[in-house]
RODOSE-424927 format. One record per residue: x, y, z of N, C-alpha, C in turn; residue number from 1; residue in three letters. Coordinates in steps of 0.2 Angstrom, whole numbers. Layout:
N
> X, Y, Z, X, Y, Z, X, Y, Z, NUM, Ala
...
END
This chain:
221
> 322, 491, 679, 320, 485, 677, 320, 484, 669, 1, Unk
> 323, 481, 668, 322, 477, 660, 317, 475, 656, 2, Unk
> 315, 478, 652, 308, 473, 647, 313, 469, 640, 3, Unk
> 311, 463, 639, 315, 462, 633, 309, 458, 630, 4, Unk
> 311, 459, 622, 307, 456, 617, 314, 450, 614, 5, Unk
> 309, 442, 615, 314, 438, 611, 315, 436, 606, 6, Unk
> 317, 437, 601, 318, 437, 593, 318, 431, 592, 7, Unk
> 324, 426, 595, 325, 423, 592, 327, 416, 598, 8, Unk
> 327, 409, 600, 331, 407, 605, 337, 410, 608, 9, Unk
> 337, 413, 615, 341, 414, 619, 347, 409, 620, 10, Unk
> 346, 404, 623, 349, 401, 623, 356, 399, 619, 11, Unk
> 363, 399, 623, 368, 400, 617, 369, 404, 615, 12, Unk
> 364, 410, 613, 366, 417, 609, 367, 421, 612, 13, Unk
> 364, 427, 608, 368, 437, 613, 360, 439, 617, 14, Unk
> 362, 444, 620, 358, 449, 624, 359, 454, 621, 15, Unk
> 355, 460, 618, 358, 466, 616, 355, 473, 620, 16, Unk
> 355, 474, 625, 354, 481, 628, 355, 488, 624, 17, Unk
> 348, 490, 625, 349, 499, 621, 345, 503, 623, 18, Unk
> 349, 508, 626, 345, 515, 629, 346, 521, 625, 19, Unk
> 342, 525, 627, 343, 534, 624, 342, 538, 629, 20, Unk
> 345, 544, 629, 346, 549, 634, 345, 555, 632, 21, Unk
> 338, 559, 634, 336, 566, 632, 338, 570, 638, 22, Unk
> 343, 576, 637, 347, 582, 641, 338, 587, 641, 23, Unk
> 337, 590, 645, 331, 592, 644, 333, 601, 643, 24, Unk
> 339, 602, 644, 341, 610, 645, 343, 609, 636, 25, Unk
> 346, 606, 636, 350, 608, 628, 344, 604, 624, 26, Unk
> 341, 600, 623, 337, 596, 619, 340, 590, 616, 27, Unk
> 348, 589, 618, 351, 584, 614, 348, 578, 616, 28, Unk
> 349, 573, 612, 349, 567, 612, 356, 560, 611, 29, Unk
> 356, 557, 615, 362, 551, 611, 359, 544, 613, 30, Unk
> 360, 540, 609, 357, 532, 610, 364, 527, 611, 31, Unk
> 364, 523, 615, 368, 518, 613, 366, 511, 616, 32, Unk
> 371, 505, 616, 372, 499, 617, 378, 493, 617, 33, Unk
> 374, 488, 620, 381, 483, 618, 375, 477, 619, 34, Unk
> 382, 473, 615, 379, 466, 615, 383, 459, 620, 35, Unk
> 380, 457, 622, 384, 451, 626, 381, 445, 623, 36, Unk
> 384, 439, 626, 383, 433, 625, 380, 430, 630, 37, Unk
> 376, 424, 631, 373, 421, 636, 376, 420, 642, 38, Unk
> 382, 421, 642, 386, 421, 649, 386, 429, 652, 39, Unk
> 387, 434, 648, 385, 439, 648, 394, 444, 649, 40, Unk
> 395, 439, 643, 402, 443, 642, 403, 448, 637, 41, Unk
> 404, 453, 636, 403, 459, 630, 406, 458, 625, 42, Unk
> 402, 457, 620, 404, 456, 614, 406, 463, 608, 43, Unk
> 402, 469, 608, 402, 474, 604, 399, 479, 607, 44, Unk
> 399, 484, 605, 393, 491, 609, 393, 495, 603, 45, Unk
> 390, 502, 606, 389, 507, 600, 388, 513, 605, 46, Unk
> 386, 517, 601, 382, 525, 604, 383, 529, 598, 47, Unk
> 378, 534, 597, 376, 537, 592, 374, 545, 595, 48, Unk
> 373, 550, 590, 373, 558, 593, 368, 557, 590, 49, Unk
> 363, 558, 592, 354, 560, 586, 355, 566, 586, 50, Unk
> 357, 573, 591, 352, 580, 588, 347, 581, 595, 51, Unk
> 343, 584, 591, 338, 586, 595, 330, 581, 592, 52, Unk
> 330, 576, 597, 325, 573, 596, 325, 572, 605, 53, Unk
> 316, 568, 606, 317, 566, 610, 318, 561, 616, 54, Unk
> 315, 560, 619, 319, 552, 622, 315, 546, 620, 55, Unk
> 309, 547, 617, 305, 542, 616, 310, 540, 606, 56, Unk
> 312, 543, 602, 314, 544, 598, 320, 542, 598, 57, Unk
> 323, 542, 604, 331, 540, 604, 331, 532, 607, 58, Unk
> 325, 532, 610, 325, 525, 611, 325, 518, 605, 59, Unk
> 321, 523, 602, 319, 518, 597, 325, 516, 590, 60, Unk
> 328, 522, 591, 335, 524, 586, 340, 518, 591, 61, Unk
> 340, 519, 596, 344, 514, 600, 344, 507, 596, 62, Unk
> 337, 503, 597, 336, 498, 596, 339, 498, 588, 63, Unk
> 335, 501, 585, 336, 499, 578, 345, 500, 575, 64, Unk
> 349, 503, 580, 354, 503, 579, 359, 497, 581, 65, Unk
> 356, 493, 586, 359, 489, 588, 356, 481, 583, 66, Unk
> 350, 482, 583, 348, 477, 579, 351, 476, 571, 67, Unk
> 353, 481, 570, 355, 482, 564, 364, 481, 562, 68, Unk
> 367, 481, 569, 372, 479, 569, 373, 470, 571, 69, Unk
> 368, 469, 576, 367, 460, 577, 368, 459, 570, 70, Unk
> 362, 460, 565, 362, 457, 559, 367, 456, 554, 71, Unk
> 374, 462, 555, 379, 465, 552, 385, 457, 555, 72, Unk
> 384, 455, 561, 389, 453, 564, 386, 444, 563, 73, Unk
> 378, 444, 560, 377, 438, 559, 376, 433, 568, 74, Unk
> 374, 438, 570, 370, 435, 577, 362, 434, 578, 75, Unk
> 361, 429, 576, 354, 425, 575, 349, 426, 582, 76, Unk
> 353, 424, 588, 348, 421, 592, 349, 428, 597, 77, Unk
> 344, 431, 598, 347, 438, 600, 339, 440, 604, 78, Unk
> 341, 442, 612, 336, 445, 616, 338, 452, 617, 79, Unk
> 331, 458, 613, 333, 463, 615, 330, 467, 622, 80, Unk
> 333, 469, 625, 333, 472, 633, 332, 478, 631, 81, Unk
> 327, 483, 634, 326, 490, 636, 323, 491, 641, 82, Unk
> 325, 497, 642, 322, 502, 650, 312, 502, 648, 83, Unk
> 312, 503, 641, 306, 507, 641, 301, 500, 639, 84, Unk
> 296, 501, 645, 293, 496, 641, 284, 494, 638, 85, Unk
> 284, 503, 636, 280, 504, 630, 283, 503, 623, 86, Unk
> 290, 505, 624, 292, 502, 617, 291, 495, 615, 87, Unk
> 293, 490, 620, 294, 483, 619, 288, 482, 619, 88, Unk
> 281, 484, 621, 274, 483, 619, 272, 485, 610, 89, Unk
> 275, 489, 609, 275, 493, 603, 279, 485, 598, 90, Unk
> 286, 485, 600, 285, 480, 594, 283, 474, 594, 91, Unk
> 279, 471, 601, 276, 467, 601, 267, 468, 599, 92, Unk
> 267, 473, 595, 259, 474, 590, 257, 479, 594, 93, Unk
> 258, 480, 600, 254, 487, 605, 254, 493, 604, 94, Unk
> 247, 496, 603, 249, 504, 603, 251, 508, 596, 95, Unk
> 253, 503, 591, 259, 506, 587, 253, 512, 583, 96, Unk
> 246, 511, 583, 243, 518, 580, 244, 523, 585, 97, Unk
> 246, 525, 589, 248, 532, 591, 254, 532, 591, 98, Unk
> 258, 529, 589, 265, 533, 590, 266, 537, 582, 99, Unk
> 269, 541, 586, 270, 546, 579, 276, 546, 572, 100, Unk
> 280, 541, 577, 287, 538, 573, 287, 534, 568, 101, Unk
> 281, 530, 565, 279, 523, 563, 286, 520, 559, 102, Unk
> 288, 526, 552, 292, 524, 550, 300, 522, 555, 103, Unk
> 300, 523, 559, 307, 518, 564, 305, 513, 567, 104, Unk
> 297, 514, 570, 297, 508, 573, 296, 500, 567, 105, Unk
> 295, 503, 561, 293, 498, 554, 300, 495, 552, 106, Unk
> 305, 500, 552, 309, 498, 553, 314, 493, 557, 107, Unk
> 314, 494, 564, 314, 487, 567, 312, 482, 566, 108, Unk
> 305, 482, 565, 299, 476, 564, 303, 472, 558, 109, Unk
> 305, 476, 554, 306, 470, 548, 315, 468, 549, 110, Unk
> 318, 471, 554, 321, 467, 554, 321, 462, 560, 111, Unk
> 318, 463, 565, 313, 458, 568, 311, 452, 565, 112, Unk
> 308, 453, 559, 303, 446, 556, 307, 446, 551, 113, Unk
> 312, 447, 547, 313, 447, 540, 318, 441, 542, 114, Unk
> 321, 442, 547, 329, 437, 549, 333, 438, 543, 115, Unk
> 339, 436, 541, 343, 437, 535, 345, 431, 533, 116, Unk
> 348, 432, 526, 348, 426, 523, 355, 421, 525, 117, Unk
> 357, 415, 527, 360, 410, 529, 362, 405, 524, 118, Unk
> 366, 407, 522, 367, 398, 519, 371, 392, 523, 119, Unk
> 371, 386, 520, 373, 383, 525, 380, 379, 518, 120, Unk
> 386, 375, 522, 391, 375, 517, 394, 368, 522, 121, Unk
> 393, 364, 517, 398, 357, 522, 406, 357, 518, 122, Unk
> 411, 359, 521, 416, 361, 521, 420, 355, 517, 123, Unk
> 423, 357, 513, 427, 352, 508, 424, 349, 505, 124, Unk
> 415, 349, 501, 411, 346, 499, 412, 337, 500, 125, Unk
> 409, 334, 495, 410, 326, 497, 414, 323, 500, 126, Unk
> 421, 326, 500, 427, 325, 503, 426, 325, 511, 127, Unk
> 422, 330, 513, 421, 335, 520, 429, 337, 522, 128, Unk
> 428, 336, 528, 437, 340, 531, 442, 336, 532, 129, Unk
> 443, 335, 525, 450, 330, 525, 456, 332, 520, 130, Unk
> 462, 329, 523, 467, 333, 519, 467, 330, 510, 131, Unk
> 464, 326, 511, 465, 325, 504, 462, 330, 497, 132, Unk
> 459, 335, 499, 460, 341, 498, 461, 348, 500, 133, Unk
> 463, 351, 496, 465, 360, 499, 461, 363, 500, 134, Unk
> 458, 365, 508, 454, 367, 510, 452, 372, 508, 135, Unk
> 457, 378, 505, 457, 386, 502, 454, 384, 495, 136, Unk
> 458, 379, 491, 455, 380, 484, 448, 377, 486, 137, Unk
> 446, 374, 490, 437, 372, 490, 435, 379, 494, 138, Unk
> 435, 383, 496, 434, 392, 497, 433, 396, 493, 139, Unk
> 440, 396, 487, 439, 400, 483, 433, 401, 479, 140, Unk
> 432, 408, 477, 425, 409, 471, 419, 409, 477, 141, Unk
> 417, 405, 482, 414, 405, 487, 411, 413, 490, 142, Unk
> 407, 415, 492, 405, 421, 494, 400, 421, 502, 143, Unk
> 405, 421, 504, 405, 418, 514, 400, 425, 516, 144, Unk
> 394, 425, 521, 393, 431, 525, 394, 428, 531, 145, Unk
> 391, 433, 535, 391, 431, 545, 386, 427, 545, 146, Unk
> 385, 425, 549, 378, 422, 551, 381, 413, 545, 147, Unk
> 383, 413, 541, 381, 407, 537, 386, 402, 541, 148, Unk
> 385, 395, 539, 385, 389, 546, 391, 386, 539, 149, Unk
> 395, 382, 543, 400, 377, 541, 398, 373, 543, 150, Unk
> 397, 367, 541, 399, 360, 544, 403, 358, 542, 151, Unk
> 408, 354, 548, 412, 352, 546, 411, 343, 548, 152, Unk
> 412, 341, 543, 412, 332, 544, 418, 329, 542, 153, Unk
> 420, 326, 547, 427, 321, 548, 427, 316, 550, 154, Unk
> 432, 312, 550, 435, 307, 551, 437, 309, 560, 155, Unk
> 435, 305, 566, 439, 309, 571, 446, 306, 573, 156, Unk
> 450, 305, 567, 457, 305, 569, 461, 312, 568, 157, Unk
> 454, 315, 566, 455, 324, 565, 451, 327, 570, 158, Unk
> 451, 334, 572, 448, 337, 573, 450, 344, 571, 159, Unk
> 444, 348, 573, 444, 358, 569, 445, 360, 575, 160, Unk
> 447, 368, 574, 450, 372, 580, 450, 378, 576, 161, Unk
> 444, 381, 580, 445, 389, 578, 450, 394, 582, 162, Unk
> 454, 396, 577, 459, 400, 580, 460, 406, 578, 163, Unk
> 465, 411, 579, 467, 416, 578, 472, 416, 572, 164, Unk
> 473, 422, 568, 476, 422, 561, 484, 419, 562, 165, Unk
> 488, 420, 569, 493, 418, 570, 493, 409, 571, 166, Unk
> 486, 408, 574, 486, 399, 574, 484, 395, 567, 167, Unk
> 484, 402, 563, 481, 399, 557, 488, 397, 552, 168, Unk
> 491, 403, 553, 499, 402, 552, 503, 398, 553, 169, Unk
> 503, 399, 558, 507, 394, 562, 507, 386, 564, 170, Unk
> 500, 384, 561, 496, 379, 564, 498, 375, 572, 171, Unk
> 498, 380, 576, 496, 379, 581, 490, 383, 583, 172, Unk
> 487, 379, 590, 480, 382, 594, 484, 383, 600, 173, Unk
> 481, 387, 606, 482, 390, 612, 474, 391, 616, 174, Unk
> 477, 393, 622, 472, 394, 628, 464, 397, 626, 175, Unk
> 465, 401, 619, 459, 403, 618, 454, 401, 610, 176, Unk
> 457, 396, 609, 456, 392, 603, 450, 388, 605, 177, Unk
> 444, 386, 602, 439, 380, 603, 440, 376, 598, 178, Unk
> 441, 370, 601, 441, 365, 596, 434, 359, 596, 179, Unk
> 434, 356, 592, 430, 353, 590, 432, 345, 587, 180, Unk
> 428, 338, 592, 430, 333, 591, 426, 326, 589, 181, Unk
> 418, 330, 587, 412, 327, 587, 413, 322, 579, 182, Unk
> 416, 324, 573, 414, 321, 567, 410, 325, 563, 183, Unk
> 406, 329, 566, 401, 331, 564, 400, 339, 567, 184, Unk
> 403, 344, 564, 400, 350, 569, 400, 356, 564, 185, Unk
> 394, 360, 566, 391, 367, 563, 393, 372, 566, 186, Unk
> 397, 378, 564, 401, 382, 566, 397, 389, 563, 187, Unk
> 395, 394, 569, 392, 401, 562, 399, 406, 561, 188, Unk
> 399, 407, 556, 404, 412, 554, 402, 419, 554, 189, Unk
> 408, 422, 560, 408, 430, 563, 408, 432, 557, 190, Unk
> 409, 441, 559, 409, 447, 554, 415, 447, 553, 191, Unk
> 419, 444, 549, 426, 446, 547, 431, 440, 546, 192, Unk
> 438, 443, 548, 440, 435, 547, 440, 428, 550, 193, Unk
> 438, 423, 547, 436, 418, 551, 443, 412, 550, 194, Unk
> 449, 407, 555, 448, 405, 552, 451, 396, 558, 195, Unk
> 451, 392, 554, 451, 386, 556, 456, 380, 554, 196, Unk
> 460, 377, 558, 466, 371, 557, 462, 365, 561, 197, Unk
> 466, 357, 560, 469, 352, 561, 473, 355, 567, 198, Unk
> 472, 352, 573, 478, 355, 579, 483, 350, 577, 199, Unk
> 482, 344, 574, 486, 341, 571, 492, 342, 567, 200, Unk
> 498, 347, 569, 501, 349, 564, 503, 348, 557, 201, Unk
> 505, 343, 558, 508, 337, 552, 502, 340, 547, 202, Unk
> 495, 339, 550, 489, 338, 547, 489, 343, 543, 203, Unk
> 489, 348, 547, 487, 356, 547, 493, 358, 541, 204, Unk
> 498, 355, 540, 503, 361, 536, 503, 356, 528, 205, Unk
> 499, 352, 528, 497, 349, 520, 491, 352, 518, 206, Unk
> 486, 356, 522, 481, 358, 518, 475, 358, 523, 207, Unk
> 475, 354, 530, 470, 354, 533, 468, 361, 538, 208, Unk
> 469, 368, 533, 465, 373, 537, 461, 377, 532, 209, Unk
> 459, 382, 535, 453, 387, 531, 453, 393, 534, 210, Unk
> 455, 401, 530, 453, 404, 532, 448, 409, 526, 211, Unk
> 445, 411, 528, 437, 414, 528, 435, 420, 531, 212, Unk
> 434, 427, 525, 433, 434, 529, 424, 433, 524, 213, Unk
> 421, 434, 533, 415, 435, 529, 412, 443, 533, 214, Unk
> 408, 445, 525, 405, 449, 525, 398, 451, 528, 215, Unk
> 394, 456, 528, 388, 457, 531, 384, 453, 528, 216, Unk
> 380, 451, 530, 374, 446, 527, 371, 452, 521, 217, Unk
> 368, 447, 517, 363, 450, 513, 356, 451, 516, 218, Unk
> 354, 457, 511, 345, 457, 514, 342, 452, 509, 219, Unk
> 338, 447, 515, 335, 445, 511, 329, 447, 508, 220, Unk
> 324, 442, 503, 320, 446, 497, 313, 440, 497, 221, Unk
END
């Protein structure tokens, strides 16, 4: 059975499971995880070699390695799942003076409460998402992380469509493209390359797209 601590609204967001395993003959340990989305499709995993530590220790290396990575990919709304569930009392304020680990568990804790820092950016400023300017030249200089939010606000004789770097190219969208038809929509930007057209091609090959590599978030302060 599962115990999880909610960090943040589920809803819409990831689930991130993380277990540890102590060999009791050799003393090894290894921790890992994956993260899914609310439907419960996989998005990322991990797994790490500790050494000789032991299972109460690899658990918490789990967590904090997974957590560590959500923050790295800019995934906000994040339930974390574990087998053990003295730990998930622990980082729910329980217990924590008898554990002998503190500085691991203090570690999760903050990044637990600290959340990272977000900017928010309405896309093609006063203009918003229109071709009457160059989407890239309103990008450059910019300093994009994960986690930070586009709005995009238009005219709906337009609409945005997040695509792959070939539909970005090409200005074309396909089967695995989501588009957007609102006027008005906030998009969080992945760990990496992000980018978005006009399914409109006419539209799309005067300047109605954007592509965008963002980075890890900053710690915030």
């Amino acid at each position: 059975m599962h115990e999880s601590i909610n960090l943040l609204s589920p809803e819409g967001g990831w689930i991130l499971n993380t277990d540890g395993v102590y060999k009791l003959n050799s003393g090894l340990a290894v921790t890992g995880g994956l993260i899914r989305d609310s439907n419960g499709d996989w998005k990322v995993g991990f797994m790490l070699r500790l050494g000789r530590v032991n299972s109460s220790i690899a658990e918490i290396w789990g967590a904090r390695q997974g957590l560590n990575l959500a923050k790295m990919l800019g995934l906000r709304n994040l339930i974390l799942e574990m087998n053990a569930k003295w730990i998930v009392d622990i980082f729910n304020g329980e217990g924590m003076d008898d554990f002998p680990e503190l500085d691991l568990v203090n570690d999760c804790l903050e990044i637990i409460k600290e959340g990272w820092v977000v900017e928010h950016y309405i896309v093609g400023g006063e203009e918003g998402w229109d071709p009457v300017i160059t989407m890239q030249g309103w990008a450059q200089g910019k300093d994009f992380h994960a986690g930070d939010v586009l709005e995009f606000i238009y005219d709906q004789k337009f609409d945005v469509a997040i695509v792959d770097k070939e539909g970005h190219d090409t200005c074309t969208v396909s089967d695995k493209s989501i588009q957007f038809f609102d006027g008005d929509d906030n998009i969080t930007l992945a760990f990496g390359p992000n980018y978005f057209i006009c399914s409109f091609p006419d539209i799309c090959a005067i300047g109605l797209q954007l592509a965008i590599n963002a980075t890890a978030p900053p710690p915030s302060v």
